[in-house]
Structure formats: structure tokens, C-alpha cells
C-alpha positions in Angstrom: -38.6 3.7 15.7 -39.2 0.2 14.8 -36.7 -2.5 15.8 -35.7 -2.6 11.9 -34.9 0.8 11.9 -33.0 0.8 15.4 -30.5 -2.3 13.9 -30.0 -0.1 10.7 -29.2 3.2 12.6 -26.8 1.2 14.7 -25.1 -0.2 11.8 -24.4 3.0 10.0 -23.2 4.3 13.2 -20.8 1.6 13.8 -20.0 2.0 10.2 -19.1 6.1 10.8 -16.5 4.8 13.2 -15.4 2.1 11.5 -14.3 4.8 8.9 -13.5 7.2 11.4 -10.7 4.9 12.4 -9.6 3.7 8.4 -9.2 7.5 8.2 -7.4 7.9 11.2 -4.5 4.7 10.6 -4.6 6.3 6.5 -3.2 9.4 7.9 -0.7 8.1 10.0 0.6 6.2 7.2 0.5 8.7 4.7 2.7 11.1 7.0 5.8 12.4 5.7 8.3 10.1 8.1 11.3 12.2 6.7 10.1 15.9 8.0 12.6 17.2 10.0 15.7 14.3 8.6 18.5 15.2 6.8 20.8 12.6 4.5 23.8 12.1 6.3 26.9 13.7 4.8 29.5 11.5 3.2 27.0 8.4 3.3 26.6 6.3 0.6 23.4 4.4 2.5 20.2 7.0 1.2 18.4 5.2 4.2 20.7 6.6 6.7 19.2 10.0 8.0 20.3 12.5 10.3 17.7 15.3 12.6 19.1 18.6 13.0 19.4 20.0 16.5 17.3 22.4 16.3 14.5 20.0 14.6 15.1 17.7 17.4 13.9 20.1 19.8 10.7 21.7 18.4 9.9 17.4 17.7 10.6 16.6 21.1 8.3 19.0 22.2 5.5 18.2 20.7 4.4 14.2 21.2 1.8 13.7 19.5 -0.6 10.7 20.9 -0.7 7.5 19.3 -3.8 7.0 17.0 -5.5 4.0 18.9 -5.0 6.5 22.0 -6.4 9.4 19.9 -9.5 6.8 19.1 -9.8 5.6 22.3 -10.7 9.1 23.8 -13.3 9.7 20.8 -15.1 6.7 21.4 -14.8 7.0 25.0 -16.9 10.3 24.5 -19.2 8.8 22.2 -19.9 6.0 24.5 -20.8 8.1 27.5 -22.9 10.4 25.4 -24.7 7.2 24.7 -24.5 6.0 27.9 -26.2 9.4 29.3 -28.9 9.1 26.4 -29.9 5.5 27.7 -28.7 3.4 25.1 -26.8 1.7 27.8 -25.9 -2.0 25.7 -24.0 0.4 22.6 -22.0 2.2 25.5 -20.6 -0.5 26.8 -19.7 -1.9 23.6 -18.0 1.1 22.6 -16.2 1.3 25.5 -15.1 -2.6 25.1 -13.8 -0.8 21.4 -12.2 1.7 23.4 -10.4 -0.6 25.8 -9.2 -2.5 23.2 -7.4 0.2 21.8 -6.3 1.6 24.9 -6.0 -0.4 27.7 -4.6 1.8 30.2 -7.7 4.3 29.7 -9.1 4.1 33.4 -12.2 6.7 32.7 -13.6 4.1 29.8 -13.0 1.1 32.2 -14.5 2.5 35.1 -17.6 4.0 33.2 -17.9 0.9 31.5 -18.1 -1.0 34.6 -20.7 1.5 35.8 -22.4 1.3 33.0 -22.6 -2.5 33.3 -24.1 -2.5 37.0 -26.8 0.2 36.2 -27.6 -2.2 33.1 -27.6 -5.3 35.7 -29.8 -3.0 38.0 -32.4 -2.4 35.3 -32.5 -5.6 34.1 -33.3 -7.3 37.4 -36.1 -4.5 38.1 -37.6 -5.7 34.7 -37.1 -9.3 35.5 -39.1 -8.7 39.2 -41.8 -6.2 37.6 -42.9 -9.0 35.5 -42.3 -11.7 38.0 -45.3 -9.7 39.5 -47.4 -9.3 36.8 -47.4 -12.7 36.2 -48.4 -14.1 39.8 -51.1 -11.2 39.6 -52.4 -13.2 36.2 -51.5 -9.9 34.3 -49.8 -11.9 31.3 -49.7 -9.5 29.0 -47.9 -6.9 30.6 -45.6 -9.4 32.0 -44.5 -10.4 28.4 -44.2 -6.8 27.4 -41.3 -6.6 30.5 -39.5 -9.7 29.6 -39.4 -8.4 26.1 -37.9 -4.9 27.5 -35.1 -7.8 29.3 -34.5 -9.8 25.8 -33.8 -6.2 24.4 -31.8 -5.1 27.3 -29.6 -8.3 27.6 -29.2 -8.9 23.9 -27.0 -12.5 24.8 -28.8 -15.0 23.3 -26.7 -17.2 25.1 -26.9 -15.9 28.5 -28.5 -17.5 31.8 -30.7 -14.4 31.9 -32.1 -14.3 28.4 -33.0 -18.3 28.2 -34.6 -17.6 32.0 -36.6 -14.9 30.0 -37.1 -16.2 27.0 -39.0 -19.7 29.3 -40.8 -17.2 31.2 -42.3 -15.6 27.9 -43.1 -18.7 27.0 -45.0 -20.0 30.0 -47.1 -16.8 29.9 -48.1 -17.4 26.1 -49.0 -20.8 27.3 -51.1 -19.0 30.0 -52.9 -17.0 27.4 -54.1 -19.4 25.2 -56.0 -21.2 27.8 
């Protein structure tokens, strides 16, 4: 798949949750707030409502979770199945969406932070496999690893990526003379 056709997939998938959740917050709005309320007798006030006993308990029983919790479990899933399909940088994105709706969702923090050391792990074995390449004059594949860490890091800003980004450049400099 061409790097064209990687941004676009990842767009439409961001866009499938982005609509997931519109869909989500719509039908929590659109939800009948009166089921189970009665009109207080004798009360002039329409807004004043009153729940039957018997209401009140089958309600009470069932607590239903909060949307952003709801979310936060979908995209906690989605994220790991990424995760375990190596597209390590959109897990740990998804998880950042996931925290944000849920902070107190341990299982999204702690695989994102898992997620984030395996990604610092093979990020520094690219780094060092083309560290080696290049002292053994083999620029080419050297450039082709620091690539692999552009792709991997995806901070332009980052200390890593302008490390990488001079290294690629230095070997292109190599090649040409």
C-alpha cells in the first residue's frame, strides 16, 4: 500500500469513529428523559415530575454506563487490535482518545504505556541497524532504516526525528560522492 493510500485509509477510519461517537452522544440526547416520570398530582409546575416506586426499582437496577465510558471501551478494543496487528503509532493514539474520555480506564493506560516502550524499543533497534550500515559504507540500506524511524516516530518535532532526519541527510551526502 502506498504511503497515499495508508494516510487515506487512516482518515476514513478515524472518520468511522468520529461518527461512531456523533451517533453515540445523538442517542443519548434523543432519549426519552421522561420514561418512567409521572406529573406530580395537584402541581401546577408541568416540570415537576414524580417516579413511581415500582419504576424506581427496575431503574435502579439497571445503570447503564455513561457514553464516553461506553466509547472508551470500543476504542480501547480497537486500539489493541491495532496494536496486535503492528500499527503500533494509531494504538497509541487511540488509546490517548480513549483516556480522554475515560480517565480512570487502567487497561487503556497501561497498554498504552506498553505500547509506547515496545515502539521506543523498535525505534532505537532501527536507529542502531542503520547506525551500522552506515559505518559499514552501506548507505543505502541505512537510509531505508532511518526512513522505517521517520515513519515509526511521526513527530516532526521530536529530538529523534531531526537526529534521523540529519543522519539521512549525511548519507545522501555520502552517495553523491
Amino acid at each position: 500500500m502506498t504511503k497515499g493510500g495508508k494516510k487515506l485509509f487512516m482518515i476514513a477510519g478515524i472518520a468511522m469513529v468520529s461518527i461512531f461517537v456523533a451517533l453515540l452522544i445523538l442517542s443519548e440526547m434523543m432519549a426519552p428523559k421522561e420514561k418512567g416520570f409521572k406529573k406530580v398530582s395537584g402541581s401546577q409546575n408541568v416540570s415537576q415530575w414524580q417516579m413511581n416506586v415500582e419504576e424506581q426499582k427496575s431503574v435502579s437496577s439497571f445503570k447503564r454506563p455513561l457514553p464516553s465510558v461506553t466509547l472508551s471501551r470500543t476504542l480501547q478494543d480497537i486500539a489493541y487490535a491495532r496494536y496486535l496487528s503492528n500499527r503500533i503509532h494509531d494504538a497509541i493514539r487511540i488509546w490517548e482518545i480513549s483516556l480522554y474520555l475515560n480517565e480512570s480506564n487502567y487497561l487503556s493506560k497501561r497498554r498504552q504505556e506498553e505500547a509506547k516502550g515496545h515502539l521506543d524499543q523498535i525505534v532505537n533497534e532501527m536507529v542502531a541497524l542503520g547506525n551500522m550500515d552506515y559505518k559499514n559504507l552501506r548507505y543505502q540500506r541505512a537510509i531505508k532504516n532511518w526512513e522505517k524511524v521517520l515513519n515509526l516516530v511521526g513527530d516532526s518535532n521530536g529530538k529523534i526525528y531531526k537526529e534521523t532526519l540529519d543522519k539521512i541527510t549525511l548519507a545522501r551526502k555520502k552517495l553523491r560522492q
